[in-house]
ZAMAR-764656 format. One record per residue (C-alpha): y, z, x; residue in one letter. Coordinates in Angstrom, 3 decimals, padded with zeros to 6 digits, always signed. Layout:
BEGIN
NODE	py	pz	px	res
NODE	Y	Z	X	A
...
This chain:
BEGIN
NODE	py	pz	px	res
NODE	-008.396	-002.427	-008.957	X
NODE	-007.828	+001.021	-009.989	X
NODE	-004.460	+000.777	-008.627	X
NODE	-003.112	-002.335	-010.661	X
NODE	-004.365	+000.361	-013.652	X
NODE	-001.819	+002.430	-013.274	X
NODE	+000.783	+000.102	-011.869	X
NODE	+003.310	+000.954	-014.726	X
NODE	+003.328	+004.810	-014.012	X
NODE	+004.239	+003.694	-010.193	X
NODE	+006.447	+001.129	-011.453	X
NODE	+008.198	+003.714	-013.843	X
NODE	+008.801	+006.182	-010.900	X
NODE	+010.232	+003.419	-008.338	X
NODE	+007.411	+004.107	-006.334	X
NODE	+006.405	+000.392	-004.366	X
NODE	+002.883	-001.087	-003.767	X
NODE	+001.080	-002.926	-001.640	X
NODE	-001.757	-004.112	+000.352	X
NODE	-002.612	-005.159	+004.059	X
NODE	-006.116	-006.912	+004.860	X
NODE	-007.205	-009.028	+007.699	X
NODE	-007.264	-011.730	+005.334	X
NODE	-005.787	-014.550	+005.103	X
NODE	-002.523	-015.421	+003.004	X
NODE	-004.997	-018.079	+001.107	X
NODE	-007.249	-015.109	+000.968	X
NODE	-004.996	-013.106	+000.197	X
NODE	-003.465	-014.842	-002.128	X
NODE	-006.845	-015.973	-004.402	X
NODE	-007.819	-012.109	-004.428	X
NODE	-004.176	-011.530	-005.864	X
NODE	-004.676	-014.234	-008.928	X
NODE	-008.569	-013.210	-009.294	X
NODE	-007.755	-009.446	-010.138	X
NODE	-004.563	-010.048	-011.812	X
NODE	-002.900	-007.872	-009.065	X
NODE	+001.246	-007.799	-009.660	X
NODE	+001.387	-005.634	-005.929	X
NODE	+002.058	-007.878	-002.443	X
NODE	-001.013	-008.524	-000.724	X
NODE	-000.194	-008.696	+002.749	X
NODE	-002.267	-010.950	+005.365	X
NODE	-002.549	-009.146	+008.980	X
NODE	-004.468	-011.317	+010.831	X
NODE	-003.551	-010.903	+013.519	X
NODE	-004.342	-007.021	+013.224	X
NODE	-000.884	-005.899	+014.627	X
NODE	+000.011	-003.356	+011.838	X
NODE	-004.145	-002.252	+010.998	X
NODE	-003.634	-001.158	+015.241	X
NODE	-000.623	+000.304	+014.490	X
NODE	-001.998	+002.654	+011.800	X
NODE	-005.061	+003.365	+013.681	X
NODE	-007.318	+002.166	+010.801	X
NODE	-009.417	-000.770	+012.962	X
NODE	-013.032	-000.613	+012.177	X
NODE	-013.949	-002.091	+015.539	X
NODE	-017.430	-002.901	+015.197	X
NODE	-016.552	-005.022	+012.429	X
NODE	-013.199	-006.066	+013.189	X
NODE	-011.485	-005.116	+009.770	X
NODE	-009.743	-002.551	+008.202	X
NODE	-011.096	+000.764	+007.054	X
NODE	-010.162	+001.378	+003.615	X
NODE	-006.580	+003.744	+004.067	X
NODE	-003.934	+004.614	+001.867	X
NODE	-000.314	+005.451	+003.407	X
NODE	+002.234	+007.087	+001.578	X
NODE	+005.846	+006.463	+002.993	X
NODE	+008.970	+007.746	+002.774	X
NODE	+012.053	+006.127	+002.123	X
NODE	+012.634	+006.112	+005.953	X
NODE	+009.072	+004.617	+006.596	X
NODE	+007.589	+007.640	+007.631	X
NODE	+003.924	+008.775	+006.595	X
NODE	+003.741	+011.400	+004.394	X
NODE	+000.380	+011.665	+003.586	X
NODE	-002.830	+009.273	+004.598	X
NODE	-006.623	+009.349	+003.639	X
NODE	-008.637	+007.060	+005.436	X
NODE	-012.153	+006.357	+004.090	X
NODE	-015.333	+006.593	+005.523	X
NODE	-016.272	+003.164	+004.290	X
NODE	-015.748	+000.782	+001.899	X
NODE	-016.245	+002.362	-001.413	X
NODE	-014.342	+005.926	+000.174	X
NODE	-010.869	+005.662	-001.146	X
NODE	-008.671	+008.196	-003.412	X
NODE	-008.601	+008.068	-006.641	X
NODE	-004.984	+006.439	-008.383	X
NODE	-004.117	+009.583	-009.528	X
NODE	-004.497	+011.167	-006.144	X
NODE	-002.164	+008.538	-004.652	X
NODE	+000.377	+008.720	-007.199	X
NODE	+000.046	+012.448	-006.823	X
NODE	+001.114	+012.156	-003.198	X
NODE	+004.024	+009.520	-004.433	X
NODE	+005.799	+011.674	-006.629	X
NODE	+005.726	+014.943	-004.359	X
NODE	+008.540	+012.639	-002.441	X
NODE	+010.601	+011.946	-005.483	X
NODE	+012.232	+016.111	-004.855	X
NODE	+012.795	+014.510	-001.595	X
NODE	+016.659	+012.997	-001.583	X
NODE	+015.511	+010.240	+000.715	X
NODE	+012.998	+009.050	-001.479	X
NODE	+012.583	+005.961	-002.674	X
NODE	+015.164	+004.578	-005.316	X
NODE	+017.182	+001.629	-005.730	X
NODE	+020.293	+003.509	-004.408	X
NODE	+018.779	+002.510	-000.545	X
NODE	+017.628	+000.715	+002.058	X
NODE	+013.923	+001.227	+000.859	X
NODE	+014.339	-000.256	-002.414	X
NODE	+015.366	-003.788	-000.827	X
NODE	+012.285	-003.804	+001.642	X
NODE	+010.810	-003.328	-001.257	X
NODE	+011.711	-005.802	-003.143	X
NODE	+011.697	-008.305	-000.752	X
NODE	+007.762	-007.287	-000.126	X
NODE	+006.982	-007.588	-003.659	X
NODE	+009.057	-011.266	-004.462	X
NODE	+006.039	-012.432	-001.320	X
């Protein structure tokens, strides 16, 4: 995965990753030690948070591919959402939208809240 590429630049900036499918955790979890990913990979199964982003392909009952930059206060700052499977942004694009935040005095950092969600995400 592009992403794990570059996971040392996000890393370097404090900037968290991770991933939500409609996977399962076993899923989940084999896809993780297959591509060597060091991110969370999240299991949503029962779709709750792919609703709550709006990102439900119906017709096939999974996600569409999305990205979702947060702030430190969990609010989106920027989102692409692909047109299908192969549509996603570049790593550079989404670390691009990352570090915009980083002016921002409530980004993220290990001086608050965020930085604990976060690592308690990536310790799953």
């Amino acid at each position: 995965m592009e992403l794990q590429e570059k996971i040392d630049v996000f890393e370097a900036n404090e900037i968290g990753l991770l991933a939500i499918s409609v996977d399962p955790t076993a899923t989940a979890k084999q896809m993780k030690e297959r591509n060597n990913l060091t991110f969370p990979l999240l299991s949503d199964v029962s779709r709750e948070t792919i609703k709550a982003y709006d990102v439900l392909n119906a017709a096939a009952n999974i996600a569409k591919p999305a990205v979702f930059v947060l702030d430190s206060a969990g609010v989106v700052a920027w989102k692409y959402v692909g047109a299908d499977k192969a549509d996603r942004p570049s790593a550079d694009k989404v670390l691009e939208q990352a570090l915009s935040l980083l002016g921002d005095p409530m980004s993220v950092s290990p001086k608050n809240r965020a930085a604990s969600v976060w690592a308690e995400l990536k310790s799953r």
